[in-house]
C-alpha positions as CSV (number, residue, x, y, z in Angstrom):
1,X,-121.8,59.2,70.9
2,X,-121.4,57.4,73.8
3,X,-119.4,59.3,76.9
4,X,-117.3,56.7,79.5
5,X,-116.5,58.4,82.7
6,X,-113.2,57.2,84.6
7,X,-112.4,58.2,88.3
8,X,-109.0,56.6,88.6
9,X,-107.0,56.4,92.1
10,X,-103.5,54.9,91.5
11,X,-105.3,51.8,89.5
12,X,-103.4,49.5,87.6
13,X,-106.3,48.5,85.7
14,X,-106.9,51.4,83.8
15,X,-105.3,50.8,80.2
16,X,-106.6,47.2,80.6
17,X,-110.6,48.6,81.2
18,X,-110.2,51.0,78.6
19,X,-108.6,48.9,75.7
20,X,-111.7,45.9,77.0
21,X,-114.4,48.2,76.7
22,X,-113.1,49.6,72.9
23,X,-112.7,45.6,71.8
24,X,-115.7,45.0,72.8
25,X,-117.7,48.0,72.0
26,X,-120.0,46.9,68.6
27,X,-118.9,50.9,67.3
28,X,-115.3,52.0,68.9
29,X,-115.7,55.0,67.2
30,X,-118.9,56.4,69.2
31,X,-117.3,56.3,72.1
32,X,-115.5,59.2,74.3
33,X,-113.8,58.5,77.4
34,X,-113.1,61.3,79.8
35,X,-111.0,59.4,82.6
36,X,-109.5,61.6,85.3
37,X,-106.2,59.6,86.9
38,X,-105.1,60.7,90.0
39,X,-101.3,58.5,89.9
40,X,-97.6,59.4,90.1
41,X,-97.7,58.3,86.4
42,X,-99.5,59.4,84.1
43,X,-100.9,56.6,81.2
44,X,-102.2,59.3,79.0
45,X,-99.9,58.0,76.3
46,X,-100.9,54.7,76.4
47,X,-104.6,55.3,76.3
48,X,-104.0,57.7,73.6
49,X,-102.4,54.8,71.7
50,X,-105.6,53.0,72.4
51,X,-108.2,55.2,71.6
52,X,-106.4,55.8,68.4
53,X,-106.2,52.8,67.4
54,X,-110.0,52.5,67.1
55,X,-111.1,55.9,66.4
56,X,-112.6,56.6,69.8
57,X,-112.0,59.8,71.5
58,X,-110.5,60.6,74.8
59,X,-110.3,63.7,77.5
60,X,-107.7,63.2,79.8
61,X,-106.7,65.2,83.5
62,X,-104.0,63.5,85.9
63,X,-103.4,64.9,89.6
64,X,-100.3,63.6,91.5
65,X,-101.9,61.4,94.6
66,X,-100.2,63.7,97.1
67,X,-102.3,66.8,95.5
68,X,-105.4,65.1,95.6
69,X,-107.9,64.4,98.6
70,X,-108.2,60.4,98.1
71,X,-110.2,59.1,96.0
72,X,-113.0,60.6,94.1
């Protein structure tokens, strides 16, 4: 298994980083991302969509920018 870690602040690059690394991983399926998002919207859907798609796992937190204390 291989465990990705994602601090996240407000980045519009997020789906597009994790959907890269699974393509390009050699085995999709060893990996596990743990991504906390701190953004008005949360893309957990999206990236659950993703991960899905090519049997990799996911743990997922989002905090409203407001709540948070910048970035990480």
């Amino acid at each position: 298994m291989i465990f990705v870690s994602i601090a996240a602040f407000c980045d519009p690059w997020l789906v597009h980083t994790v959907r890269d690394a699974c393509a390009k991983a050699a085995h999709p399926k060893q990996l596990v991302f743990g991504v906390f998002e701190q953004d008005v919207d949360s893309r957990q859907s999206e990236l659950q969509a993703i991960v899905r798609r090519h049997k990799a796992g996911l743990r997922y937190i989002n905090v409203h920018p407001v709540q948070s204390r910048g970035v990480c």
